[in-house]
Backbone as numpy.savetxt, mean C-alpha at the origin, in Angstrom:
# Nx Ny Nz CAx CAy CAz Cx Cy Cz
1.15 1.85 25.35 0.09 1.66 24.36 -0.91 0.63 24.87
-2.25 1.26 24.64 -3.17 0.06 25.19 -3.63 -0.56 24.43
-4.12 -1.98 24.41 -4.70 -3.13 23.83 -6.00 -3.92 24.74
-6.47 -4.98 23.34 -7.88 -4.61 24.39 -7.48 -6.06 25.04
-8.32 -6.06 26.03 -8.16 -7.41 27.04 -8.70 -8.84 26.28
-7.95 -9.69 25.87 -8.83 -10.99 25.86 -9.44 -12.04 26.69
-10.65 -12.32 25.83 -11.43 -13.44 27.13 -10.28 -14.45 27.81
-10.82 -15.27 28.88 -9.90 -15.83 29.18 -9.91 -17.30 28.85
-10.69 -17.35 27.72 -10.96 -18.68 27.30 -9.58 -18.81 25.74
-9.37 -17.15 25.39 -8.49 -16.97 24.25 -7.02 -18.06 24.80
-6.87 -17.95 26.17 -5.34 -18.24 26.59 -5.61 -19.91 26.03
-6.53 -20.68 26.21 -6.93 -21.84 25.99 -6.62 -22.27 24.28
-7.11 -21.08 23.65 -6.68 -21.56 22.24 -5.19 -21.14 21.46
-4.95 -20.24 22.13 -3.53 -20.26 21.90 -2.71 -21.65 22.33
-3.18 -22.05 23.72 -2.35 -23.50 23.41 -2.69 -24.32 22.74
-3.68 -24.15 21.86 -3.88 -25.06 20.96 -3.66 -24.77 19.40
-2.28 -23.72 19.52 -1.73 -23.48 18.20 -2.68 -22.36 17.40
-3.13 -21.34 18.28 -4.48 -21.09 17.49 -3.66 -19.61 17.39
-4.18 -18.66 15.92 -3.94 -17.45 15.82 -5.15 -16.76 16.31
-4.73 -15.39 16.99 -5.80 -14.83 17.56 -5.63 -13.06 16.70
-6.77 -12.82 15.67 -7.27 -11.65 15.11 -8.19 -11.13 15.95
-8.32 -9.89 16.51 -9.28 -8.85 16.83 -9.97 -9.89 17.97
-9.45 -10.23 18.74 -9.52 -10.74 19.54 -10.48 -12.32 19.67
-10.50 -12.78 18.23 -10.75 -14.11 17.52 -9.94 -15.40 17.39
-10.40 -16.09 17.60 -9.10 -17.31 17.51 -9.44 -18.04 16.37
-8.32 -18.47 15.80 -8.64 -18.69 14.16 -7.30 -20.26 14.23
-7.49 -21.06 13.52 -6.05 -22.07 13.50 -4.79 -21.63 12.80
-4.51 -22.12 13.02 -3.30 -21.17 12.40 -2.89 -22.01 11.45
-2.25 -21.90 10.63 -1.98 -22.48 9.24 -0.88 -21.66 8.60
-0.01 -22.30 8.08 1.91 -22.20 8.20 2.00 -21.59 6.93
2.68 -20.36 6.42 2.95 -19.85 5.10 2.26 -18.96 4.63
1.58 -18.06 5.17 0.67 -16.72 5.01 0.76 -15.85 5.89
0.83 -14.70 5.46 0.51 -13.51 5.92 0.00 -12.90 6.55
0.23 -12.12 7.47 -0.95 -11.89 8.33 -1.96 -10.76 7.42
-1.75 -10.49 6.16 -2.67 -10.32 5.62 -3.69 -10.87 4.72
-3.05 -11.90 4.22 -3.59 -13.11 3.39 -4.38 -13.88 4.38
-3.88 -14.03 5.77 -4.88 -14.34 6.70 -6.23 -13.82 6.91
-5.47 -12.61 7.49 -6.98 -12.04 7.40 -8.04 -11.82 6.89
-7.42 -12.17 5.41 -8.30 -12.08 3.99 -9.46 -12.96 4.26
-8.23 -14.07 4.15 -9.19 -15.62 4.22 -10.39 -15.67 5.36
-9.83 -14.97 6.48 -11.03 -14.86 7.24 -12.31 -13.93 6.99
-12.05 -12.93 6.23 -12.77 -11.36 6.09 -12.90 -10.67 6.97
-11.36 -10.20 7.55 -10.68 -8.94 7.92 -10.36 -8.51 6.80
-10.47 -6.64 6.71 -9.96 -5.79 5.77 -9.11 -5.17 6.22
-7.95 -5.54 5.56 -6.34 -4.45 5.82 -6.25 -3.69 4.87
-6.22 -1.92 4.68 -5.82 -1.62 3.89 -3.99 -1.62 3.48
-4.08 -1.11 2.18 -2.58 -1.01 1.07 -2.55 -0.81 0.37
-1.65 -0.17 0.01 -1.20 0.70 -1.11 -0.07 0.24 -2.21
1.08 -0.49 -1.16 2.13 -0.87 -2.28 1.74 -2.51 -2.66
0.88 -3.38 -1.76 0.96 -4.55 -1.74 0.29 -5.22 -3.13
1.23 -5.76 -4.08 0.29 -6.72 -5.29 1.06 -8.04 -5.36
-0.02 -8.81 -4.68 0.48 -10.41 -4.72 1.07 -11.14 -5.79
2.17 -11.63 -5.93 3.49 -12.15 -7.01 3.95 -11.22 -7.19
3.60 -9.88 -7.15 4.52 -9.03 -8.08 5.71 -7.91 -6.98
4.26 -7.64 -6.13 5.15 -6.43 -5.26 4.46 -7.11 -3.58
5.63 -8.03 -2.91 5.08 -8.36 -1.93 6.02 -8.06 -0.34
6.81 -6.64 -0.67 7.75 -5.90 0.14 6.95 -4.64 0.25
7.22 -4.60 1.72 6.52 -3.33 2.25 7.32 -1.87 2.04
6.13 -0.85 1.86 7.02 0.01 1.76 5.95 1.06 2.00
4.41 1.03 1.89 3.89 2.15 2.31 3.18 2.29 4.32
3.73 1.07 4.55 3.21 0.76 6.41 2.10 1.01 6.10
0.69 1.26 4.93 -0.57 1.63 5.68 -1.44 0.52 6.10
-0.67 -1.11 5.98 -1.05 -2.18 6.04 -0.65 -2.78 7.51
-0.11 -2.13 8.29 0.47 -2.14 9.89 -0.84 -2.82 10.37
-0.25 -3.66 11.54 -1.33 -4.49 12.21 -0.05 -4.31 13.71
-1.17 -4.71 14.65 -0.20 -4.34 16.10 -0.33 -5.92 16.82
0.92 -6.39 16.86 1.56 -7.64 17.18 1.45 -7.85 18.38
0.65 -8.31 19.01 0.40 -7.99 20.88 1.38 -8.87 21.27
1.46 -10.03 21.07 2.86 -10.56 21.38 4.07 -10.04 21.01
4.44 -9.05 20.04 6.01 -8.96 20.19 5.56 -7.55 20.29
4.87 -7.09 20.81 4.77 -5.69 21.53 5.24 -4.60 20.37
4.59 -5.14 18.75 5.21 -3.61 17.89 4.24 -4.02 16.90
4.34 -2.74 15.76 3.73 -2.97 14.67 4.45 -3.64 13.50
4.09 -4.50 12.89 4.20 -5.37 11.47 3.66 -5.28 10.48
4.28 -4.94 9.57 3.87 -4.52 8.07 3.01 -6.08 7.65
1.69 -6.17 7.40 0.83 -7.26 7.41 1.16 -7.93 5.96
1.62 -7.54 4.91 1.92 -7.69 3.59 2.92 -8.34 3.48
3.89 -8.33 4.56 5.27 -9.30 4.49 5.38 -10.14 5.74
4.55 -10.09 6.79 5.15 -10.68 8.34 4.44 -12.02 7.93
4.94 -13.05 8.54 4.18 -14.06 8.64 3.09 -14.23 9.94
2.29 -15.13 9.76 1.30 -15.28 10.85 1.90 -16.47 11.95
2.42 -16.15 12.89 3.46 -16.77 14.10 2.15 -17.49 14.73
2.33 -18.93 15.10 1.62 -19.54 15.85 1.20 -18.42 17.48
0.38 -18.85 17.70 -0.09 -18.12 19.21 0.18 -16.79 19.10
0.49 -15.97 18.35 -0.06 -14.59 18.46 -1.02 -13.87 18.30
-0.57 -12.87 18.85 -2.50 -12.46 19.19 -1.85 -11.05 18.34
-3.02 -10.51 17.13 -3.04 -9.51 16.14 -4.27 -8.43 16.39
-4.03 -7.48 16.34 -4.83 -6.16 16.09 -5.15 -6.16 14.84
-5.75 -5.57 14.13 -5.93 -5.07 12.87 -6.96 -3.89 12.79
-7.31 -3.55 14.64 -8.38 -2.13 14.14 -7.77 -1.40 15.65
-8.56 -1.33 16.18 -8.36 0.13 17.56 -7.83 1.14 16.60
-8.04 1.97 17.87 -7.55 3.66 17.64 -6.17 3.16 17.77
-5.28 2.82 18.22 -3.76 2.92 17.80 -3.33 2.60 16.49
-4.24 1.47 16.16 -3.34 1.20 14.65 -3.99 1.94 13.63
-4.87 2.79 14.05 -5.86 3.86 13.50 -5.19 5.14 13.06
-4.21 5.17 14.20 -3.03 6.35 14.19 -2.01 6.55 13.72
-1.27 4.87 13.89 -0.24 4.56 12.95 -0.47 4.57 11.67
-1.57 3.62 11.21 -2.04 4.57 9.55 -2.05 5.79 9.37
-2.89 6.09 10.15 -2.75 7.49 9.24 -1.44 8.39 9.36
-0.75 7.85 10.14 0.59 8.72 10.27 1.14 8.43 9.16
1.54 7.03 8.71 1.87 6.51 8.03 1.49 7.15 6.30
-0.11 7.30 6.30 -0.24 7.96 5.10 -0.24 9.52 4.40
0.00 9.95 5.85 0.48 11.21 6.28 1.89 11.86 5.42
3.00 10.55 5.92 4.18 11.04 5.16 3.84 10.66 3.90
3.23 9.75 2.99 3.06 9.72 1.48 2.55 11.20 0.85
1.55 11.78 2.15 0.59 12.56 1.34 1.55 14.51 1.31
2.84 14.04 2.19 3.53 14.70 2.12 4.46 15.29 0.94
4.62 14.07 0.65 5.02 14.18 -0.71 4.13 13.98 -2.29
2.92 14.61 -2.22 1.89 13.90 -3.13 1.33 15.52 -3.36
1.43 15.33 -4.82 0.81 16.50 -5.21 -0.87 16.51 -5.47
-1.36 17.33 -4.56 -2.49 16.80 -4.15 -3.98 17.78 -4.72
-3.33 18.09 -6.13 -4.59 18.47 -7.36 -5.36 17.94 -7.41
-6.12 17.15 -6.81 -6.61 16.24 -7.27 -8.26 16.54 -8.82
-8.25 18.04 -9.23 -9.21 18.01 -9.85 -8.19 18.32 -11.49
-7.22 18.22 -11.31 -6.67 17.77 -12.54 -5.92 16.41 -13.17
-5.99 15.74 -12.00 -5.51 14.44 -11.85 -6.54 12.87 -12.78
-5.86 12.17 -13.32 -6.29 11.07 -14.30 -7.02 10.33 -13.76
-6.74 10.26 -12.43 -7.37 9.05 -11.48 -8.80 9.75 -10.52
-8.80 10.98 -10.79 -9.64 12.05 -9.78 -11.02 10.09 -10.02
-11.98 10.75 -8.69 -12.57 9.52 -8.59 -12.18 8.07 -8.76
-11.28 7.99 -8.73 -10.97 6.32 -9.30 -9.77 6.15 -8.16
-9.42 6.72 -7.42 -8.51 6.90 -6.55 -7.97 5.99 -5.22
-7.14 5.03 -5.08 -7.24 4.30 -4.08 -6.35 5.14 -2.52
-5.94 6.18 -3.19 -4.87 6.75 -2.17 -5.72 8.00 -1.72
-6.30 8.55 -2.64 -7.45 9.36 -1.70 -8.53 8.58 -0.88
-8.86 7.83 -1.05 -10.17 6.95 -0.55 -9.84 6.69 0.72
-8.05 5.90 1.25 -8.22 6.11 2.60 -7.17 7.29 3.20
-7.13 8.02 2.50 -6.67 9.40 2.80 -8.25 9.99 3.73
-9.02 9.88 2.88 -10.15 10.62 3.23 -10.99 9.31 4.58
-10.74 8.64 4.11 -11.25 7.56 5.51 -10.89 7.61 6.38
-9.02 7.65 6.68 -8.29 7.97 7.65 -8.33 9.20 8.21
-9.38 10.40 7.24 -9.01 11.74 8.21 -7.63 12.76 7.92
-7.17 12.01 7.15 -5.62 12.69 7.00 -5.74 14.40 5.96
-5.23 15.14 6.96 -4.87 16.43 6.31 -3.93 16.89 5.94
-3.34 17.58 4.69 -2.17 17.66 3.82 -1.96 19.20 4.26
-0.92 19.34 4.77 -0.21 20.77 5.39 0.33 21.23 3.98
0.06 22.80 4.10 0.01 23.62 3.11 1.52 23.87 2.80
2.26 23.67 1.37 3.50 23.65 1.89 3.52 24.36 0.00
5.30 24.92 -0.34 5.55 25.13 -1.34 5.93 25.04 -2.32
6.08 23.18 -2.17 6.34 22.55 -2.87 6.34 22.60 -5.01
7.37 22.33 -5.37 7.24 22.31 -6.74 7.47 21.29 -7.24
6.45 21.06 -7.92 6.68 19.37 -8.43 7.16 19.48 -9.95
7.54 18.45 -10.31 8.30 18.28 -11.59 7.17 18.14 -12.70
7.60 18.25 -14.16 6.66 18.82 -15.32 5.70 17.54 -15.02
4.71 17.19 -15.44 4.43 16.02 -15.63 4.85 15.65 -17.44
5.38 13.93 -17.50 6.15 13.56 -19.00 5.09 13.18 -19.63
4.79 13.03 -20.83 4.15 12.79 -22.17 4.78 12.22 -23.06
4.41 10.99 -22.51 5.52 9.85 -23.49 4.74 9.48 -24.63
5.07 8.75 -25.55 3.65 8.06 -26.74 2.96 6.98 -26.44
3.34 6.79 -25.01 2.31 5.52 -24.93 1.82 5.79 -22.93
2.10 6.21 -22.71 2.38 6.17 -21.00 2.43 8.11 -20.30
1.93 8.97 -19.88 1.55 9.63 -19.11 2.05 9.45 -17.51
3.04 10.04 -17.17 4.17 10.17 -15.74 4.04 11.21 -15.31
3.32 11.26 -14.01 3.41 12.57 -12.86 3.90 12.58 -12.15
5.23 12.74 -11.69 6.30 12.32 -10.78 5.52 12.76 -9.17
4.98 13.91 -9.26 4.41 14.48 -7.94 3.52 13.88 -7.15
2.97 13.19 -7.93 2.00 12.36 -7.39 2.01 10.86 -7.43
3.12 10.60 -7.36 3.85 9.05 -6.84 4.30 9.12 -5.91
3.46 8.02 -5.22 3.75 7.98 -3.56 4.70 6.69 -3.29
5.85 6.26 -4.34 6.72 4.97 -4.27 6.43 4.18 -3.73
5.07 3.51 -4.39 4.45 2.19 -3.61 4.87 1.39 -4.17
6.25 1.26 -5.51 6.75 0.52 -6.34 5.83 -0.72 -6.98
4.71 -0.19 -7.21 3.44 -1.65 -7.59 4.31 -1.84 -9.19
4.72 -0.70 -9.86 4.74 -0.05 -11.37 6.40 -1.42 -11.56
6.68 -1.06 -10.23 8.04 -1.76 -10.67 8.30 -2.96 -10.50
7.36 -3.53 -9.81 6.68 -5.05 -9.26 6.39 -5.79 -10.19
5.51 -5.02 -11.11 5.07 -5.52 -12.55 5.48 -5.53 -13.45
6.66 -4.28 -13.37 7.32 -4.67 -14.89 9.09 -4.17 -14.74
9.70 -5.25 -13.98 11.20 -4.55 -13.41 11.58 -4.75 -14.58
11.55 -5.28 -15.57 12.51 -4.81 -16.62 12.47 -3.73 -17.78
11.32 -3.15 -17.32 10.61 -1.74 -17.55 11.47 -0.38 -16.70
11.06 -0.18 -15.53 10.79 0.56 -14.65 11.92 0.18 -13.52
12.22 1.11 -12.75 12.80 0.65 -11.28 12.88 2.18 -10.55
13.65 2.28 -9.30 13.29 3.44 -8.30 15.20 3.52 -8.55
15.05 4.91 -8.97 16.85 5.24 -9.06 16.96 6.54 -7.32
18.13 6.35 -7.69 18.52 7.15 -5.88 17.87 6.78 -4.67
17.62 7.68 -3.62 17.68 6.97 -1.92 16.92 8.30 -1.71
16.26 7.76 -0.35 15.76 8.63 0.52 14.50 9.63 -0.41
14.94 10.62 0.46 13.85 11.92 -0.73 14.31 12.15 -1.93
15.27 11.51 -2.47 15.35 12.08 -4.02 14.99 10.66 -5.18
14.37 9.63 -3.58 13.83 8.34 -4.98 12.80 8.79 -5.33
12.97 8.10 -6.87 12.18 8.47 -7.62 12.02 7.07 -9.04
10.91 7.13 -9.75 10.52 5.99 -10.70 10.39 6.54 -12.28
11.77 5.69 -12.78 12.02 6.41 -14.05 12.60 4.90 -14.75
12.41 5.02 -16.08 12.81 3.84 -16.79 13.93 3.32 -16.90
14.35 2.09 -16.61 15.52 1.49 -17.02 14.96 0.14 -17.38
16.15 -0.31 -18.50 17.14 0.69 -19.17 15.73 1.52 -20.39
16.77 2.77 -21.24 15.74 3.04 -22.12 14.80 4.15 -21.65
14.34 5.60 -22.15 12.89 6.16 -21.74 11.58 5.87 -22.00
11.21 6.98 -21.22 9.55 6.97 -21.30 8.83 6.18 -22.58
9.52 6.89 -23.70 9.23 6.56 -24.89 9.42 5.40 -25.21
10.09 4.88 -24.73 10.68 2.93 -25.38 9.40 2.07 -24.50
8.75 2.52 -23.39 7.77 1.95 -23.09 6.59 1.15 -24.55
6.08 0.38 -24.52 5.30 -0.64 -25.12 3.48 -0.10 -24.93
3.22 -0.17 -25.66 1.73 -0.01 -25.35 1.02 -0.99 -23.89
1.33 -2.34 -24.78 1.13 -3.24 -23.33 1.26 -3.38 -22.50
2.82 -2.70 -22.24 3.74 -2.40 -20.71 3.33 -1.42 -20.25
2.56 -0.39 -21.28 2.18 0.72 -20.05 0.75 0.68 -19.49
0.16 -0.16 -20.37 -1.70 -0.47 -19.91 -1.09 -1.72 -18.78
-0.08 -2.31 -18.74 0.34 -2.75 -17.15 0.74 -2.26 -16.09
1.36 -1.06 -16.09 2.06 -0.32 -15.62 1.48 0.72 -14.51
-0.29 1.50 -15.44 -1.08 1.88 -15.17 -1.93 1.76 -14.36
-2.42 0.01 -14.64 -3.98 -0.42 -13.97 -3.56 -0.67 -12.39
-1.38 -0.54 -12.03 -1.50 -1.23 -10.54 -1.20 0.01 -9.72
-0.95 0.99 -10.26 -0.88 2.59 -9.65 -2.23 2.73 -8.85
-1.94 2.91 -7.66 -2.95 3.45 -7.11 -3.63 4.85 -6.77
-2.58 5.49 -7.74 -2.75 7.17 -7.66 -3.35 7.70 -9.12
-2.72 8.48 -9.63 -3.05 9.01 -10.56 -1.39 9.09 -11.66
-0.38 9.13 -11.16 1.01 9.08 -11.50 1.11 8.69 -12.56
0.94 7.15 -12.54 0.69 6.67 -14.65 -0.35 6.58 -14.97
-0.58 6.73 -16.05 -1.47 6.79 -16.91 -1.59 6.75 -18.32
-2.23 5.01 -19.08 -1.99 4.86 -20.44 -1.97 5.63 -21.47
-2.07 6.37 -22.57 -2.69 7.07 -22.81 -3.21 6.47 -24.31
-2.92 5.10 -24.91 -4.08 4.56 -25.27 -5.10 3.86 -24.72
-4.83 3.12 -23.29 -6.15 2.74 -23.19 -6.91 3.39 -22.14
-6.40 4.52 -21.72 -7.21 5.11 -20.36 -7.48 4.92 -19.80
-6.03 4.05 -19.46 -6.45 3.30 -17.89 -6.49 4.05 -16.89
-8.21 4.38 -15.85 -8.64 4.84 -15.18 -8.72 4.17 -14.29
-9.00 2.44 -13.96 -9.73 1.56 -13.66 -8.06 0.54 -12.57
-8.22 1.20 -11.21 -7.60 0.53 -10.56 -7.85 -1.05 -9.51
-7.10 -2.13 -9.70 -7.57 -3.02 -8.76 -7.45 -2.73 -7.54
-9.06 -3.44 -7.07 -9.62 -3.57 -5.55 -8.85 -4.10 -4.43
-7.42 -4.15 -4.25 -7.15 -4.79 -3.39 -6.74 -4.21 -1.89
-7.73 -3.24 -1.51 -7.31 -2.41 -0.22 -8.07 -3.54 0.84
């Protein structure tokens, strides 16, 4: 895998404790993320499962950054920012690994999108469609979508970015493993959901999957 060459003035600030982004040297500063880093600088990482306090375990990789020092990719949402390493956050490789990455979500994503709650408001199409990513025609059958009295569940179109369960674990959690996880209420159903718990539940979905159905929550946060 290739990476791009740094000046040779970069080797200079690495000994001086320095983090190096996109081939930038930045100080490094102890207890952040290499995405919270990048923030602070204004690098854009996208993500899907990542919501700060609530859901800060990786689980959709579309937040991968390429670690030139330990020679792999790191989920940017959980790694810390290691003195003297030098970080990617764009080229065509980590260009690839995203989208591979959003590739398998969109695998499993029922991908109506003109009957869907979120149609336009969409954070998982947006870099679906940025990344280029194409959804192979398959025969998939997705489950009913539920109609609870307060909360609207499309199982097909949850891409287990667990944001839903981040925000409200004593709501919600992911029952079974592998391809048969899935996000269903515990303890208690659909129905025991709260008005409030589900206009929370809603606004951190980045798909279309929940959806309030008193307050219509359409309106997802910006944090790609």
């Amino acid at each position: 895998m290739t990476t791009n060459v740094l000046p040779s003035d970069d080797k200079n600030a690495r000994d001086r404790n320095a983090v190096i982004i996109d081939n930038k040297p930045y100080p490094f500063l102890p207890e952040r993320t290499v995405m919270d880093y990048a923030t602070e600088h204004g690098v854009r990482i996208p993500t899907l499962c990542h919501l700060a306090g609530f859901n800060e375990q990786a689980s959709c990789m579309v937040c991968a950054v390429w670690d030139n020092t330990l020679g792999r990719f790191v989920a940017s949402c959980e790694q810390y920012i290691e003195r003297g390493h030098v970080y990617e956050t764009q080229g065509e490789h980590v260009r690839v690994f995203r989208r591979e990455a959003l590739s398998l979500l969109l695998a499993r994503h029922d991908f109506r999108c003109s009957s869907c709650s979120a149609q336009g408001k969409c954070r998982f199409f947006d870099l679906v469609r940025e990344y280029r990513v194409k959804k192979t025609k398959s025969n998939q059958i997705f489950p009913e979508k539920i109609i609870a009295k307060h909360v609207i569940f499309e199982a097909g179109k949850c891409i287990l970015c667990r944001c839903c369960v981040g925000t409200a674990p004593d709501v919600l959690s992911v029952h079974h493993r592998a391809r048969q996880s899935e996000i269903s209420p515990y303890p208690g159903s659909w129905d025991d959901i709260l008005p409030n718990r589900a206009h929370e539940i809603c606004i951190v979905c980045p798909t279309g999957a929940l959806c309030s159905i008193q307050n219509n929550d359409l309106k997802y946060p910006s944090n790609t």
